[in-house]
C-alpha positions as CSV (number, residue, x, y, z in Angstrom):
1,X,0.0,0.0,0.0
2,X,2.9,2.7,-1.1
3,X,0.4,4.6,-2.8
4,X,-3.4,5.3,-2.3
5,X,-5.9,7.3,-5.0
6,X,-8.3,9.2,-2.4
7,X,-11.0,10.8,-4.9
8,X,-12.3,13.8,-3.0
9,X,-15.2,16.2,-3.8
10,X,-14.8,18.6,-0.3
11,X,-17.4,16.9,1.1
12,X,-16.7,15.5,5.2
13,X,-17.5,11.8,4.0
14,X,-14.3,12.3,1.4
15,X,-12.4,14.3,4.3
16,X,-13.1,11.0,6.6
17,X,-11.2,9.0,3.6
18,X,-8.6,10.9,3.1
19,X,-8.3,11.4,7.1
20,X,-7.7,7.0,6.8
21,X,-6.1,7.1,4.0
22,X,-3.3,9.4,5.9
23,X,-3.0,6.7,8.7
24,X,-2.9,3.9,6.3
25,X,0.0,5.7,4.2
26,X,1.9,7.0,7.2
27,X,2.2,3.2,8.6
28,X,3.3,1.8,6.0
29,X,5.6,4.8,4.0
30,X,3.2,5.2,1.6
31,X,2.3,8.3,-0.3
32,X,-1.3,10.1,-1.0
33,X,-2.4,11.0,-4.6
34,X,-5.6,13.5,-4.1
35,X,-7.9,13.7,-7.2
36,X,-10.8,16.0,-7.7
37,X,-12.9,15.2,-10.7
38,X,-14.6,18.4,-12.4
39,X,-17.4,16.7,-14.6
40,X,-18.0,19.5,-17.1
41,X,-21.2,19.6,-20.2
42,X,-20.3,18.3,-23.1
43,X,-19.2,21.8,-25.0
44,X,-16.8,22.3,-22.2
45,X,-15.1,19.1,-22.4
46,X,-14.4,19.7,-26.4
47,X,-13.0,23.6,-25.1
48,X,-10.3,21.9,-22.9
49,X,-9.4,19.1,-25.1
50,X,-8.8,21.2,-27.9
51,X,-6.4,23.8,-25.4
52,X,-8.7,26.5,-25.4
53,X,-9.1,27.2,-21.5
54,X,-12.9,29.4,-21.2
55,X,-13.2,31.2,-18.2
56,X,-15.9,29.7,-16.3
57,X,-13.6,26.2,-17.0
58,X,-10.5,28.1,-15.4
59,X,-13.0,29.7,-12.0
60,X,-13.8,26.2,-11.1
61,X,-10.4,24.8,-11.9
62,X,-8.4,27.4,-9.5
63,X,-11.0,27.1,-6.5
64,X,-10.8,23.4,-6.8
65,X,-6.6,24.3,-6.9
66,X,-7.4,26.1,-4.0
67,X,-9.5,23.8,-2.2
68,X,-7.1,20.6,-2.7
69,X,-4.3,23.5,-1.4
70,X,-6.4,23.8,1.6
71,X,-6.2,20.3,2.1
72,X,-3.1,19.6,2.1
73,X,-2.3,21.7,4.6
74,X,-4.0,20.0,7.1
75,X,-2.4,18.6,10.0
76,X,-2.7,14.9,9.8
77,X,-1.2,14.7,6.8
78,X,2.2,16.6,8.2
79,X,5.1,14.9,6.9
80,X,3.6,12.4,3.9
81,X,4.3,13.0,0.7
82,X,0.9,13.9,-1.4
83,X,0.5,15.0,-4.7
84,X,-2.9,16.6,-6.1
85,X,-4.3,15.9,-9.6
86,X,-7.5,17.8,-11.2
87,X,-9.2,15.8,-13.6
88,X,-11.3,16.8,-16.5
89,X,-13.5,13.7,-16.8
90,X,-16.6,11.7,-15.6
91,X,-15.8,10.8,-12.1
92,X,-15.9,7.2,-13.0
93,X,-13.5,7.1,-16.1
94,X,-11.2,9.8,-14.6
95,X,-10.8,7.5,-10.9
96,X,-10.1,4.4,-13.3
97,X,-7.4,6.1,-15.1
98,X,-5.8,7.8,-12.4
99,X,-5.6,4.8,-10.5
100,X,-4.0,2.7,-13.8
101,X,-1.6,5.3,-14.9
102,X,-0.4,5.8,-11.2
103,X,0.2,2.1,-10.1
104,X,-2.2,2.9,-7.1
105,X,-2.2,-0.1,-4.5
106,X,-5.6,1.1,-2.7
107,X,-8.3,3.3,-3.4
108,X,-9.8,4.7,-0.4
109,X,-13.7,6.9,-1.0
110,X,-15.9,8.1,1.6
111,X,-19.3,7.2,1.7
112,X,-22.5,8.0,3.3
113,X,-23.5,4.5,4.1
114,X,-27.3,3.4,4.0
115,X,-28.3,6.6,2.0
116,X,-25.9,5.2,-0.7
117,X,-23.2,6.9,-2.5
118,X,-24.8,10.5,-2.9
119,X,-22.7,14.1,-1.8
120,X,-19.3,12.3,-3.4
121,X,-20.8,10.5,-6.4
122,X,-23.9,11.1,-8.4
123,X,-25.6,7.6,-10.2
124,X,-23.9,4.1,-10.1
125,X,-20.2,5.8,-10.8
126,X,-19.1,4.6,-7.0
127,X,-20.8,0.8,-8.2
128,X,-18.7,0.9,-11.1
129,X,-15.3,1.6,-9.2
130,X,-16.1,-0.7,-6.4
131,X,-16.7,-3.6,-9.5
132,X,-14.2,-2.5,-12.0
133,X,-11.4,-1.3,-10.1
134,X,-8.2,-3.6,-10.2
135,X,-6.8,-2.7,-7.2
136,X,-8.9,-2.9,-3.5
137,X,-11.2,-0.5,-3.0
138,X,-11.7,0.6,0.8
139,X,-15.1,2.1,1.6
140,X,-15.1,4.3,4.5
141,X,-18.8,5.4,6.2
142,X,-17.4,7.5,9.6
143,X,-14.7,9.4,11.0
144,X,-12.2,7.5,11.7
145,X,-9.6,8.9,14.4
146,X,-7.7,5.5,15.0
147,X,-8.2,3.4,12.2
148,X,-7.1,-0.5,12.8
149,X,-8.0,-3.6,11.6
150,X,-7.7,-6.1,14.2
151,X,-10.5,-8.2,13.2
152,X,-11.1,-8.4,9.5
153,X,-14.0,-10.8,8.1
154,X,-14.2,-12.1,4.5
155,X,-17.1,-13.3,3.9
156,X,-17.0,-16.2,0.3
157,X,-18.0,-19.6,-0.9
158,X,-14.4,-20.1,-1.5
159,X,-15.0,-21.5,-5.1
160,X,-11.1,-21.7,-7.5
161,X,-12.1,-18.3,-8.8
162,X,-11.4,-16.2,-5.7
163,X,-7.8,-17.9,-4.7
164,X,-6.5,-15.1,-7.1
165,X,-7.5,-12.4,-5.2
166,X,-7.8,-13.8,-2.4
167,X,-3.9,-13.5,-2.2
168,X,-4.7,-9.8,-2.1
169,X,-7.1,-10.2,0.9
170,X,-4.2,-12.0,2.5
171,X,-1.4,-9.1,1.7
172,X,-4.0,-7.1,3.2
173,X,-4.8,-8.8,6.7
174,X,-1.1,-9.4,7.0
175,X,0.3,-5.8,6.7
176,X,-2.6,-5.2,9.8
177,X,-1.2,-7.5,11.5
178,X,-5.0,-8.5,11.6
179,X,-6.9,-12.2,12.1
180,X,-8.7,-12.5,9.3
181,X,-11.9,-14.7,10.0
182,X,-12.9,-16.0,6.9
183,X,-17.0,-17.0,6.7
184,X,-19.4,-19.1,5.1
185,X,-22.7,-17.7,5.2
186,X,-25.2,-20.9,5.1
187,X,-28.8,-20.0,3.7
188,X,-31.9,-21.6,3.4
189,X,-31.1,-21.9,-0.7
190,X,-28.0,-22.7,-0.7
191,X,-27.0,-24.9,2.4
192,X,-24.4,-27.0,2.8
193,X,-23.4,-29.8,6.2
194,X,-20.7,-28.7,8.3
195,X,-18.1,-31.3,7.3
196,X,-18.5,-30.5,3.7
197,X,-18.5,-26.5,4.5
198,X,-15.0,-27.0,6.5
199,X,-13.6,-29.2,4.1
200,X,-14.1,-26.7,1.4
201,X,-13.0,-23.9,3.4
202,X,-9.8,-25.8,4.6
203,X,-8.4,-27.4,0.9
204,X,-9.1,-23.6,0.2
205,X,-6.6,-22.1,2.5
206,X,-3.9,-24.7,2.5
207,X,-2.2,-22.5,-0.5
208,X,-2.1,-19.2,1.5
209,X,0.2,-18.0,4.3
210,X,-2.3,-16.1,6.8
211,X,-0.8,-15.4,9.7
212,X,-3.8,-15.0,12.1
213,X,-7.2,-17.0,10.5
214,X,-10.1,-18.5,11.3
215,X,-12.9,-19.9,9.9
216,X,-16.6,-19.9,10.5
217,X,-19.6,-21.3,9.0
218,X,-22.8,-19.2,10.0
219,X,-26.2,-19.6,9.4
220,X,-28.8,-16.8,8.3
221,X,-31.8,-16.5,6.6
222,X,-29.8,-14.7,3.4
223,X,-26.2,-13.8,2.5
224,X,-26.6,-9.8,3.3
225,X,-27.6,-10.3,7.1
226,X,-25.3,-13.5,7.5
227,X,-22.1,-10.9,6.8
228,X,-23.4,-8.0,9.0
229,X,-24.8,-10.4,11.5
230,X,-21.4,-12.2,12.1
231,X,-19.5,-9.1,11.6
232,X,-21.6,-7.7,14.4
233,X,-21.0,-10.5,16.4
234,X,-17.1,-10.5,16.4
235,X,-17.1,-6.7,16.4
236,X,-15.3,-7.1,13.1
237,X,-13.4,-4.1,12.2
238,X,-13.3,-4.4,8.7
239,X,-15.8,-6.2,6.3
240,X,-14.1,-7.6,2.9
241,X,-15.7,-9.2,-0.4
242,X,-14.6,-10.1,-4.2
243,X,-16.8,-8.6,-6.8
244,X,-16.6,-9.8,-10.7
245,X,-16.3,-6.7,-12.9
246,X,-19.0,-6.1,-14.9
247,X,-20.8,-9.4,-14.2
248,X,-21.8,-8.3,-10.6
249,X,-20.5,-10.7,-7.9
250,X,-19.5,-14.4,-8.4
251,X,-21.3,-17.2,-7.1
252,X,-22.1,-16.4,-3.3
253,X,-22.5,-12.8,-3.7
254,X,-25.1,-11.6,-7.2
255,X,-27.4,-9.5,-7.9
256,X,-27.6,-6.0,-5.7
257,X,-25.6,-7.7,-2.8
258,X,-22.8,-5.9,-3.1
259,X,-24.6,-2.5,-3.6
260,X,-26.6,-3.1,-0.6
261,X,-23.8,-4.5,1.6
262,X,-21.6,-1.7,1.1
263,X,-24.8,0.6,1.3
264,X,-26.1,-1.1,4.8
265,X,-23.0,-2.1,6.8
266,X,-22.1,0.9,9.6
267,X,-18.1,-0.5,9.4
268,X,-15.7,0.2,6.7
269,X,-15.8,-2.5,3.4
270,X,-13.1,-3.1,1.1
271,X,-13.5,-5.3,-2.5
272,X,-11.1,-6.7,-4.3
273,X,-11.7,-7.4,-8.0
274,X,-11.6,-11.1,-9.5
């Protein structure tokens, strides 16, 4: 995690990212790139492509300079390097590109939690990070004054598909130092017997050095409320799931799942792409 995308629009939810993202960087000697997306009409985005700068383009370009120099100066992020970038672009494309050109490890965004993505993101452009990002995505709903992951749940079937980044789960837990209690949420549709639940779970781990795990198979009426109910139960800090790109989420988590998870869970959620 050397360096971390936070995309910012002023708003507190973004400042309670970036306000993470600083303590993430800091322990591990990482640096901050701060992005602020100005989504211009149509017209506008032909003026600056073309070099001709108008001058409404150029009043919201230098407040947003200004802004983004305001932020910097803040206190917790004394002594790390960060670097701001103004993007021209739809939020969605503009995070993307950032994040590919820059070799970003983590992208860290605020959010307002069971009201959805609104104040930092307008539409289904957070959706589309979370699912099409390549790198994790951390999803962060409060302030944050001492962020740590000591318990961090990842919630799977554990089918051959998620081993690959799955190793990214386990980079993850490891530089936290965290125990990473890995669950199997049993429904009414899809149940399976204990013995048949652990032995999946356990031929799944055998490739992967985790240094703190455990495993747990719980039972709940549907996937959603298994993951916040167990995360609830352990006090989890941290909630983690793999989402499938365009496809939504494989196997164990489809349809709106992820939407709503990240949507109703109170604790910070971080995806990692398959």
């Amino acid at each position: 995690m050397k360096k971390i995308l936070i995309p910012t629009d002023f708003s507190k939810h973004a400042e309670y990212a970036l306000r993470v993202a600083a303590q993430i960087a800091r322990k591990n000697d990482g640096e901050i790139i701060l992005l602020h997306m100005l989504e211009l009409p149509h017209q506008a985005s032909d003026a600056v492509g073309s070099g001709t700068e108008i001058p409404e383009i150029m009043f919201f370009k230098n407040a947003a300079i200004r802004r983004l120099e305001d932020l910097m100066d803040e206190d917790y992020l004394d002594g790390l390097k960060v670097s701001e970038v103004i993007q021209f672009e739809l939020a969605f494309d503009g995070i993307l590109k950032i994040s590919q050109t820059n070799n970003v490890d983590l992208i860290v965004m605020g959010s307002h939690g069971a009201s959805g993505y609104k104040e930092m993101f307008i539409g289904s452009n957070a959706e589309k990070v979370v699912r099409n990002s390549d790198v994790p995505v951390l999803i962060i709903k409060k302030e944050e004054n001492d962020f740590k992951v000591d318990n961090f749940v990842f919630a799977s079937d554990f089918a051959d598909e998620i081993k690959k980044p799955f190793q990214k789960v386990v980079d993850f837990a490891n530089k936290f130092d965290a125990t990473l209690h890995l669950a199997m949420i049993n429904t009414p549709n899809n149940f399976k017997p204990t013995s048949e639940s652990t032995e999946i779970m356990n031929k799944f781990t055998a490739g992967f050095t985790i240094n703190k795990f455990e495993t747990h198979i719980y039972n709940e009426t549907n996937v959603e409320k298994g993951i916040l109910n167990f995360s609830n139960s352990i006090d989890a800090d941290l909630i983690g799931m793999s989402t499938h790109g365009r496809k939504g989420l494989s196997h164990f988590f489809n349809g709106s799942i992820s939407e709503d998870l990240v949507n109703h869970a109170s604790r910070p959620v971080v995806t990692f792409k398959i």
